[in-house]
N, C-alpha and C positions, 0 to 999 in steps of 0.2 A: 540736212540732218537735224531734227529735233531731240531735246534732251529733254527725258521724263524724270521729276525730282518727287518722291514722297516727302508727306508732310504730315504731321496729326496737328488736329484744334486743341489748343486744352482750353482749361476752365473758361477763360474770357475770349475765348475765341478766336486768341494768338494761334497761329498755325507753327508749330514747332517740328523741324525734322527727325525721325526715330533714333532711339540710342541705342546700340547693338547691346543683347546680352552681356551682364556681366555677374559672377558669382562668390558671393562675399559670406560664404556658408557652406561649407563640401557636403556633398549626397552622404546620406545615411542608412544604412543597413539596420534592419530591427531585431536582426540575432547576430549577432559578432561570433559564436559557437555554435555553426551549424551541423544538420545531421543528415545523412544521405534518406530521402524523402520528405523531408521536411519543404514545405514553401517562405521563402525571403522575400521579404517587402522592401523596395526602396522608398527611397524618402527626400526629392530632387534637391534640396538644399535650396538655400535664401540666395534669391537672384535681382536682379534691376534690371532694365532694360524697359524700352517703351517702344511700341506697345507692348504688354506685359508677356514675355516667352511663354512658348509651348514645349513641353520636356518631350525627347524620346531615349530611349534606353537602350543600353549594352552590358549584359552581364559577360564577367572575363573571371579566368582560372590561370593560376600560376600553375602549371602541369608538370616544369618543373623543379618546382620548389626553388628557383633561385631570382623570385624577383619580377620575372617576367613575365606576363599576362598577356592572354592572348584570348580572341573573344568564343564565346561559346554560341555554338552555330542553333540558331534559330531562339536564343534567350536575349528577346528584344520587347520583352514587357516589362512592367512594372514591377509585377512579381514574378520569383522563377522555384521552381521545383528543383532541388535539389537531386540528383542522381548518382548510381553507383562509379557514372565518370569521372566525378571528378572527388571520389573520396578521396583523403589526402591531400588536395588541393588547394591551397587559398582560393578565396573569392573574393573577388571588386566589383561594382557597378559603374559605370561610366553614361554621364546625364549629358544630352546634350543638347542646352537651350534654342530656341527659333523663335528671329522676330522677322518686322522688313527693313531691318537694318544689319540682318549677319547673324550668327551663330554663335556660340559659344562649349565650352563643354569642361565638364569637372566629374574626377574621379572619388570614390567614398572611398575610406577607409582600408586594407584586407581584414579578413576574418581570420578566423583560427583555423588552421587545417580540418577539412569536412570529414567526420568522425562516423564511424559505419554503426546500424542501431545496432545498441546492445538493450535484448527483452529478456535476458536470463537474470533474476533478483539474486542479492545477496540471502543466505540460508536465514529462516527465520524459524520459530516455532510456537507453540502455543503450550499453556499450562492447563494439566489435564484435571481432574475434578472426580473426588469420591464422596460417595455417601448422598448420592442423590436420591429426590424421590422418585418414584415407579412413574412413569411415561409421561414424564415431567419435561416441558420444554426449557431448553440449559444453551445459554449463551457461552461462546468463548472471550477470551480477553482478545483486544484487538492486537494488532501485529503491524507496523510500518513497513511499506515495503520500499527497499533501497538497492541502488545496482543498477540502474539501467538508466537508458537512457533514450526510452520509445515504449509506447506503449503497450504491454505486452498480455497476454493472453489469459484470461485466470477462468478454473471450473471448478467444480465441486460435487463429490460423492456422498451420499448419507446422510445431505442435511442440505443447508443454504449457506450464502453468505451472504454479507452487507458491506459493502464502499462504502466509504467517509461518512457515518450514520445514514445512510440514504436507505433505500426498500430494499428488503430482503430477495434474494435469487436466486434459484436453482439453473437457470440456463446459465452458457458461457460467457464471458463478455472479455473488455478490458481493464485494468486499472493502471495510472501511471506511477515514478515514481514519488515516494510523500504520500502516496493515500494509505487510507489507514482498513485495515478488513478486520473482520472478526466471522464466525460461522455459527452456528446453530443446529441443534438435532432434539429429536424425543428421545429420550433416554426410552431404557427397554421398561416391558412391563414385567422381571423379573427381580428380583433379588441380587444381588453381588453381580448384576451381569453388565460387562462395557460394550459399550456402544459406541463405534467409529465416525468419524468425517472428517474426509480428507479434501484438505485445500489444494490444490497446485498451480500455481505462478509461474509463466515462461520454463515452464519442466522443473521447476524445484517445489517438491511435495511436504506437507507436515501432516499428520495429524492430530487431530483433537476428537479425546477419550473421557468418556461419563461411564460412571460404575455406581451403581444405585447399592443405595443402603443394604446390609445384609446384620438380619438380626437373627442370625443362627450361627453361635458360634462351634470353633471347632470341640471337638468332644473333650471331655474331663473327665478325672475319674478321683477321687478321695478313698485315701486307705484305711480300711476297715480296723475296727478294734475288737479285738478276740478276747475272750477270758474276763469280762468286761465284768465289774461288779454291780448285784441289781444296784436299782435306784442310786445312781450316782450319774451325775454331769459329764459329759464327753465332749471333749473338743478335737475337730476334727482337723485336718492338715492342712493347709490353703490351696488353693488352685487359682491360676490368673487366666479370666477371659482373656478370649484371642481371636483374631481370625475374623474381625465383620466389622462394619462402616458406620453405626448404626445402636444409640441404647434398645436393649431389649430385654423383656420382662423376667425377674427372678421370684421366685419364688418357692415352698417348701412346704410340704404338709405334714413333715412331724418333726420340725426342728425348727431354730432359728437362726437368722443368718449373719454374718458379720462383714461387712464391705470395707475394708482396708479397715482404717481405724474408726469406723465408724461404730456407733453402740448396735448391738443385739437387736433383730427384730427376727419378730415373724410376720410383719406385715406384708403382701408382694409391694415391689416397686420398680427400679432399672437398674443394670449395669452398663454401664461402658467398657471400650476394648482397653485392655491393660488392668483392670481392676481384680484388685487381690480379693477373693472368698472364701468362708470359713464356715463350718455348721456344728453347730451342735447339740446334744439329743440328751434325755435322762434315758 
């Protein structure tokens, strides 16, 4: 009977017999909070052994919940995709060194119970904007989007938006949570008229509304003076603009005007909404 002994050379030439796996550093996992479709990277951990081990893998699930792990059939790579199996489940990986002097093996960590995606965002909304100019391009304020926890679905009607400053887009895409959106539209080529666009994120919608200037306000009327003596001074009642986004031109051809406390003119110039007016005539 002959007895076959390995051996390796080192440096000088000494023939030295192998040292079995040994692991002085447990395997690690790159998300300790996994998500069901998410992929987990193992990470074999610091090992010695000579010749230098070869890792191979076993991912395990605690199925149920009390500790015990059990391997997950056919998750024998490196990395594993995560599935709706084992939601709720802890997860470990188990490494197991190879040299030619024996085997070794060490388990990482568990994870946090595998959590199912959530792409529905917390409610957000945008602030809507008056007194724009006529088919004027009009950004929104941006909006963070929070609540989930997968990437989830965003589109847009009436306009564009933009991800975290990046290019603008009309088609569908995703955004995760923490990006930041904003949206965009031409306002109308009308007067006092709003113009819609509607964001929606994983089903929850806002929108965001532009209303262009309107320099036509509502109607006025000043009451008249009867019995009135010639050539004398009249002053008339006040009236307060109202009703539009926007100064717009006053003016007078047989009187002068008076804009809150402001002196007498008859020269035209503006008013704005809210401002008290007064006239008056010999």
């Amino acid at each position: 009977m002959s007895i076959v002994r390995s051996f390796i050379k080192n440096t000088s030439g000494v023939r030295t017999p192998p040292v079995a796996p040994s692991n002085s550093s447990a395997p690690t996992i790159d998300d300790t909070t996994p998500i069901v479709g998410q992929t987990l990277t193992a990470s074999p951990g610091t090992w010695a052994g000579s010749p230098l081990p070869s890792f191979s893998y076993q991912w395990q699930a605690d199925t149920g919940g009390n500790g015990t792990f059990a391997n997950i059939s056919g998750a024998t790579a490196q990395t594993f995709v995560v599935t709706s199996d084992q939601s709720g489940d802890d997860i470990r990986v188990v490494v197991t060194a190879t040299n030619a002097a024996g085997s070794a093996s060490a388990n990482s960590a568990e994870t946090s119970a595998v959590a199912a995606q959530d792409t529905t965002p917390s409610a957000f909304s945008f602030t809507d904007v008056t007194a724009q100019e006529l088919s004027a391009l009009v950004e929104s304020d941006a909006i963070t989007v929070s609540g989930i926890n997968w990437p989830a679905a965003i589109s847009v009607t009436g306009g564009e938006y933009q991800r975290n400053g990046g290019a603008w887009a009309a088609s569908p895409g995703t955004v995760a949570n923490g990006d930041t959106v904003k949206v965009r539209q031409t306002t109308s080529g009308s007067q006092g008229t709003n113009t819609d666009t509607v964001l929606t994120i994983g089903g929850v919608s806002d929108t965001f509304r532009s209303t262009t200037k309107d320099t036509v306000p509502a109607a006025f009327s000043f009451t008249d003076a009867t019995n009135a003596t010639r050539s004398t001074v009249y002053e008339s009642d006040a009236i307060t603009v109202s009703v539009f986004f926007a100064d717009t031109a006053i003016s007078d051809i047989y009187g002068v005007s008076q804009l809150g406390a402001v002196a007498l003119t008859s020269t035209p110039g503006t008013v704005a909404n809210g401002h008290s007016v007064k006239v008056r005539g010999t």
